[in-house]
N, C-alpha and C positions, 0 to 999 in steps of 0.2 A: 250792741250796735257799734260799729265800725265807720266810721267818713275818709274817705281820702280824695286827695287833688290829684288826678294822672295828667302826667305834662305832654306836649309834644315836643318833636323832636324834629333838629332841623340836618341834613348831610351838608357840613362846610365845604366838600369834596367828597364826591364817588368815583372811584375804579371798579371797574367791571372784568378782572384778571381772565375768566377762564369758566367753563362749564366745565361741574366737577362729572365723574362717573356716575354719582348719585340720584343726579337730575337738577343739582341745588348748584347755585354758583359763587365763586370765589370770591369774594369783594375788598377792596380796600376802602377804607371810609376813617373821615370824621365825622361823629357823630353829636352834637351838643344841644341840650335839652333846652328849651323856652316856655316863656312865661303864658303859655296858652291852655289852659287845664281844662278836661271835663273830669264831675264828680260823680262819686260813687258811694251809696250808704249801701251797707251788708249789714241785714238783719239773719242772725243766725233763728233759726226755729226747732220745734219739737218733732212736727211733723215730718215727715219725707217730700222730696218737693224742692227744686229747681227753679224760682220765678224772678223775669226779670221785665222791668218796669222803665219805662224810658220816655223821657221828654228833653227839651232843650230846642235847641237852632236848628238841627239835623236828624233827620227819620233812618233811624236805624234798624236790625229785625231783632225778635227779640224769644226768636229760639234757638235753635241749634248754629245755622246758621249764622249765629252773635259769637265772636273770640269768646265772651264774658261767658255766656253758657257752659260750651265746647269747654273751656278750660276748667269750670266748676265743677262739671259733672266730672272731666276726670279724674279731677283730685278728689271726687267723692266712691267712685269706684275703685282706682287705685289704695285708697287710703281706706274702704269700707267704713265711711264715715255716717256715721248713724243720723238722722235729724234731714232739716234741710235748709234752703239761703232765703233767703225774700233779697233781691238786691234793685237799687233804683238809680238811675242810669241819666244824670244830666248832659245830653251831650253837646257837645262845645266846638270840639274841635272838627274840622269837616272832614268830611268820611270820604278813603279813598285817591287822600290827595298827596301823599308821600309824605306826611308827617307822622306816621304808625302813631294816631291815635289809637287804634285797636290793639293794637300791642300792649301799648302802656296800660290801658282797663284790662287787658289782659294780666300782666305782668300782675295789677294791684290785686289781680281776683287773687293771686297765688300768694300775696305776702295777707289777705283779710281771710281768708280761708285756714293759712298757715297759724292766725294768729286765734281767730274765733273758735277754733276744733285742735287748737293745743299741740300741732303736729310736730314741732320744736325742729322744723327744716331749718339749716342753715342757712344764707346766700350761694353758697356753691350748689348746693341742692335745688334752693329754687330756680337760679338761673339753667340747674340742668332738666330741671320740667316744663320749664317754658322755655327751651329750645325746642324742645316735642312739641309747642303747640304753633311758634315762627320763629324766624333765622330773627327775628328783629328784637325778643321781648328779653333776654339777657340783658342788654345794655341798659334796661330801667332799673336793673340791680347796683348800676355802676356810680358812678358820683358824679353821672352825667356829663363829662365829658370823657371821653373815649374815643382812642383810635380802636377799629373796627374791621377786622380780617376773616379770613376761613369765609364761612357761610352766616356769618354773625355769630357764632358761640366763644372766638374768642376776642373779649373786652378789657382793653388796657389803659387804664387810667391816664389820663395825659393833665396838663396843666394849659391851661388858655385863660385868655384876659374875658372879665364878664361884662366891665364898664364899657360897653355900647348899644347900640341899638339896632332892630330889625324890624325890618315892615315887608310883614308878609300878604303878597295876594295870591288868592287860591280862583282863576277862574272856572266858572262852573261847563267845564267840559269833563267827560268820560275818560280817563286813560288808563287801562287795564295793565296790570303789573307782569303778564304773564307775557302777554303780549308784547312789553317791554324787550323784555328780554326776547323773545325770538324775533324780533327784529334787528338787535344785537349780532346774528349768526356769528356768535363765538364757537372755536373749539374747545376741546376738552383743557382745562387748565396746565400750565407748566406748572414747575417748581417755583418759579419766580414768584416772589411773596411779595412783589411791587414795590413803589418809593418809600424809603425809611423816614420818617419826620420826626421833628423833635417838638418838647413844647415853644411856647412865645411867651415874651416878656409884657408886651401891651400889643394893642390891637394895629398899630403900624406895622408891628413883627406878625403878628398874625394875617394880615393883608399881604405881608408879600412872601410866605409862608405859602398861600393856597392861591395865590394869584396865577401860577403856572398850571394850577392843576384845573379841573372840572366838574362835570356831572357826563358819565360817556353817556347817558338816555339823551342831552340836548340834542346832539345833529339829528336823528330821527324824529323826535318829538317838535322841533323847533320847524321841519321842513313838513308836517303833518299839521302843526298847530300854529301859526303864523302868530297869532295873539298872547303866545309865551314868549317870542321875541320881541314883541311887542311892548309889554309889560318889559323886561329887562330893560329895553333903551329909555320906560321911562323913568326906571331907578335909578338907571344911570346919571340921565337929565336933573333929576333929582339930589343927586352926590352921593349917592353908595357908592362905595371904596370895592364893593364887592357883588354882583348879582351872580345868581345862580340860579337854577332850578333843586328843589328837595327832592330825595329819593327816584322814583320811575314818574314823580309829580303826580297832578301837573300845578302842586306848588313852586311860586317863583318867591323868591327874596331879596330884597339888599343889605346890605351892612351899613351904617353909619356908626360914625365915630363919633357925634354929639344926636344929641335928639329930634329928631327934623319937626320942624314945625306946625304947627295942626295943620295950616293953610298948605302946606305941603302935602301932607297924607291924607289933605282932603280932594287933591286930585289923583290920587288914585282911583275914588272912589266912582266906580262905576256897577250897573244896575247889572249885570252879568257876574263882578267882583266883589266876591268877597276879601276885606282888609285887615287886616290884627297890624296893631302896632306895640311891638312884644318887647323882653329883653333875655337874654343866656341866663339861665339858670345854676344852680347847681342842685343835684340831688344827694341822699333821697329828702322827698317832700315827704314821705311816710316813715314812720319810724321803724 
């Protein structure tokens, strides 16, 4: 039996470079992992047999259509791995809201699979099978912070301050990733590999660091979704040094530079919102 904590993941900044030829697009990103995990125990079996077992805050499916499946079963056909998984699926983090939760349970299927069935993968191996399965789940390989380029297969270690604080709300509206981007109407990418950044010393260098920069999904999503802007002026109001939108969302965040106080992150709280009051992590949390 195997337990792991899969993290989410928050974008400091997204660029959206260019629609590659392949159908997949270019990005530039900071990527850095937080303290909001769902868990995953993997019971290896005798039998043959694929099952996954799920409860937690958030209803997820729990066949094919689950990353966790889809990625099990390939490493069990690719690898003609004999037996099968029992795996039970606490889920935590909210589905669908630009944090690549699924990713990350993704990612952990491939390092609990790797480890239970002895396939003696490396890192560079596993992050190159789960790039087969999304542009996102490489970077759970990484040491969780990472500048993030190509289509997300290439992951480069950076240096950022982790002493602050994040409060994330995720409101419960719909916004479909696919969709994100074709409303984007990019063309096909240039050569331009976008702005080069460097690490930060502390989180004032990191604020003005990404202060210039974004999320390109907000003008669309922000003139669609009124209550994502909504939500940012009240972290503003609040004193994040930083709000953003995560990923295609429609998670919103701010940054603080000390802990804001209960009485604070308790007005967020509203019956539409869900709230985490999180901090940057560093990975891996799995060995």
């Amino acid at each position: 039996m195997l337990e792991l904590r899969t993290p989410a993941k928050i974008n400091l900044f997204l660029n959206v470079l260019g629609k590659r030829s392949d159908g997949f697009h270019d990005i530039q990103s900071w990527f850095q992992a937080v303290g909001l995990f769902d868990k995953l125990t993997f019971v290896a079996k005798d039998k043959r047999g694929l099952n996954l077992y799920s409860n937690g805050a958030y209803v997820v499916p729990a066949d094919e259509n689950n990353l966790i499946i889809k990625t099990a079963r390939f490493l069990f056909e690719r690898f003609k791995i004999k037996g099968g998984l029992e795996i039970r699926l606490q889920k935590n983090i909210p589905v669908a809201a630009g944090l690549a939760g699924g990713s990350s349970d993704a990612a952990a299927t491939i390092h609990a699979v790797n480890r239970l069935f002895e396939l003696n993968l490396d890192i560079d191996e596993m992050k190159s099978i789960g790039l087969e399965m999304g542009s996102d789940l490489p970077f759970f390989f990484s040491s969780g912070q990472a500048e993030i380029t190509g289509r997300g297969e290439i992951v480069r270690n950076i240096n950022l301050p982790t002493d602050y604080s994040v409060v994330l709300i995720v409101p419960r509206i719909a916004v479909s990733t696919a969709e994100s981007y074709k409303l984007l109407n990019l063309g096909l990418t240039s050569s331009d590999t976008g702005v080069k950044f460097s690490g930060c010393r502390d989180f004032p260098d990191l604020v003005a660091q990404i202060a210039d920069s974004g999320n390109d999904f907000e003008k669309s999503h922000f003139n669609r979704f009124p209550v994502l802007g909504q939500i940012g002026r009240i972290l503003k109001s609040a004193g994040a040094a930083v709000t953003r939108m995560s990923g295609s969302g429609p998670s919103m965040f701010g940054l603080f530079e000390n802990k804001p106080e209960e009485r604070v992150i308790g007005q967020f709280t509203r019956g539409e919102w869900d709230v985490f009051h999180v901090r940057p992590i560093a990975l891996p949390v799995w060995d």
